[in-house]
N, C-alpha and C positions, 0 to 999 in steps of 0.2 A: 795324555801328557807324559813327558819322559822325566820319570822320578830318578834320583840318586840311587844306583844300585847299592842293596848293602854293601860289599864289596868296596866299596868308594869307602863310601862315613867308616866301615871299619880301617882301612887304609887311612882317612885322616886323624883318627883318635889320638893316636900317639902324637905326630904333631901338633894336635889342636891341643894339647894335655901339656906341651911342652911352650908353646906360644903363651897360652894361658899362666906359666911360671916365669915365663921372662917378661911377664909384661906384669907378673905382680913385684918382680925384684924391680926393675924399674920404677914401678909407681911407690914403693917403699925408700929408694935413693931419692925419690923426686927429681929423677932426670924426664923431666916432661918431654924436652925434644923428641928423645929417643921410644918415648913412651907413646907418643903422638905418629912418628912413623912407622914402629913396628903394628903399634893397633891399625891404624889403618891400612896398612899394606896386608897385615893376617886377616880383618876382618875382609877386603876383596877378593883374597885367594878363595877361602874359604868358604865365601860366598857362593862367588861363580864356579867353584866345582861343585857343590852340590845345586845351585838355582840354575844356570845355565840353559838346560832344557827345557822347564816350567817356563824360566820368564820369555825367554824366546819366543815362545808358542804364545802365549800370554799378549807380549807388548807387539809382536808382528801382527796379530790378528788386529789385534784392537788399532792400530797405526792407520794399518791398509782402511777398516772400515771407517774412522772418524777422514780419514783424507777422502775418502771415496763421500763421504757426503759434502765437503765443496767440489767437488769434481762434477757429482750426477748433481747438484741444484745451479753450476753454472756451464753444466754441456760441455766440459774441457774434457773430461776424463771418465772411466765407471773403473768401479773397485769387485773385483771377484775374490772376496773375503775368504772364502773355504780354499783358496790357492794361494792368498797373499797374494797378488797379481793388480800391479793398476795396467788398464789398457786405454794408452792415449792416443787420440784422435789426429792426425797434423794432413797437411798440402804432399806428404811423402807416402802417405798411405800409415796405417797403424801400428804404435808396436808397445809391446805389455813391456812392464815396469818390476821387477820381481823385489816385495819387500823382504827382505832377508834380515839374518842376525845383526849386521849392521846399524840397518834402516828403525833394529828396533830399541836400540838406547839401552840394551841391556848393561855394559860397558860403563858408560855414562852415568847410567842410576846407582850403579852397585859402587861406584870410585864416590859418587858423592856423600851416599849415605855413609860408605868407611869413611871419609872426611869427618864428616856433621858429630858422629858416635867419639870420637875422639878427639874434637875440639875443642878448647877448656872452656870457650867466653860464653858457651850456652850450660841452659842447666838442662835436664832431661825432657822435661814437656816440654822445652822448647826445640831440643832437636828433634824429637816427636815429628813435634809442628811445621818447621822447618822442612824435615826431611819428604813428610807431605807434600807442603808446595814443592819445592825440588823437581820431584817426581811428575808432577803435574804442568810444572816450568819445561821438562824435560821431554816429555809426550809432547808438549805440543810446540816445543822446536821441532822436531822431528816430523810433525803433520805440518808445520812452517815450510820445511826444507820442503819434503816432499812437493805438496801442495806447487812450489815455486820451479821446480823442476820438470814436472809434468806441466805446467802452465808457459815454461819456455818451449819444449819439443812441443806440443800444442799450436806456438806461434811460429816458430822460426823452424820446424822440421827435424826430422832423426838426427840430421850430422850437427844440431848443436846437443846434441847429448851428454856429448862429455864435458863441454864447458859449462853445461846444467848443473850436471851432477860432482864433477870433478873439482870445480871453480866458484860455482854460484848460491850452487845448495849445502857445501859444507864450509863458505864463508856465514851463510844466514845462522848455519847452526853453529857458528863457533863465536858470535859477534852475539847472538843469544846466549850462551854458554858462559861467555865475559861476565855481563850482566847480573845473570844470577852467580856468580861466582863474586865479583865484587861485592853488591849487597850482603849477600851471606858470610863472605868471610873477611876481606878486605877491609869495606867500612864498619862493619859492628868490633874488627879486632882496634879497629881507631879507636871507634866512639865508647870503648869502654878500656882503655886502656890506662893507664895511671903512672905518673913520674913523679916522686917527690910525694910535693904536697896537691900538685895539679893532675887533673885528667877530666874522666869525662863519667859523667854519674849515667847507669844503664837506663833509666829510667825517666829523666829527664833532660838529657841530651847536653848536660850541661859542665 
């Protein structure tokens, strides 16, 4: 797997040391906003310079092999896991599918979790918890997408590929992507929000 050289983490210290002060003067003014965008925008930077290789290798492999098991149990597709590689079947003759950094939501997981970490209406186990399903919401958009993308070049041949891929596969992941984004942030920032003497108790929805 390809670790963070030292090199890097020594290279982010200083900034990490320096992020880490402006986000304690923030949380001491109680400027939340501001405390809310720099945490999440330092905790993704910093994320994906040092996880970026790991997760990569990590969420590709694991992608390709769980899409490759609806592929090979309904003969659309087979998954060669040790390449990332799906290779689909169609009326055009065959052609492999390269799951790459994209294809593997590393992007996606790491913007969520900086979200969830710095969102005031959870408390810690439950961003914990949260951040859990996320990830798990997030995988399996992505063996969604795929899945529906090889299942179109499958029916309709190579030259609808880019309307697969381009138009149809990252509509499914971003119409999934809504979803858990409403739930998570949207309605729980409702259903627990407070005016006055009215709002909405976290616990019993009321």
């Amino acid at each position: 797997m390809n670790n963070p050289s030292f090199a890097l983490v020594l290279a982010l210290t200083i900034p990490f040391a320096v992020w880490i002060y402006i986000l304690t003067v923030f949380k001491r003014r109680k400027l939340e906003f501001y405390y809310f965008l720099l945490g999440s925008i330092g905790t993704f930077l910093f994320a994906f310079a040092l996880l970026k290789g790991i997760m990569t290798e990590i969420l590709t492999t694991m992608t390709c092999f769980l899409t490759g098991l609806l592929g090979n149990a309904l003969g659309i597709f087979k998954a060669y896991t040790t390449h990332s590689i799906l290779f689909v079947e169609n009326a055009d003759g065959p052609i492999s599918l390269y799951v790459d950094f994209e294809c593997g939501g590393v992007i996606e997981i790491l913007v969520f979790i900086s979200l969830i970490f710095f969102f005031a209406v959870y408390n810690l186990k439950e961003k914990i918890c949260i951040s859990l399903v996320g990830i798990v919401w997030i995988i399996a958009a992505n063996i969604i997408r795929l899945f529906s993308i090889c299942l179109i070049i499958n029916q309709f041949g190579n030259e609808s590929y880019y309307v697969a891929h381009t138009i149809v596969g990252r509509l499914i992941f971003y119409a999934l992507s809504i979803i858990l984004y409403f739930y998570v942030f949207t309605r729980a920032q409702i259903r627990r929000q407070r005016v006055g003497e009215f709002g909405y108790d976290s616990e019993t929805g009321k």
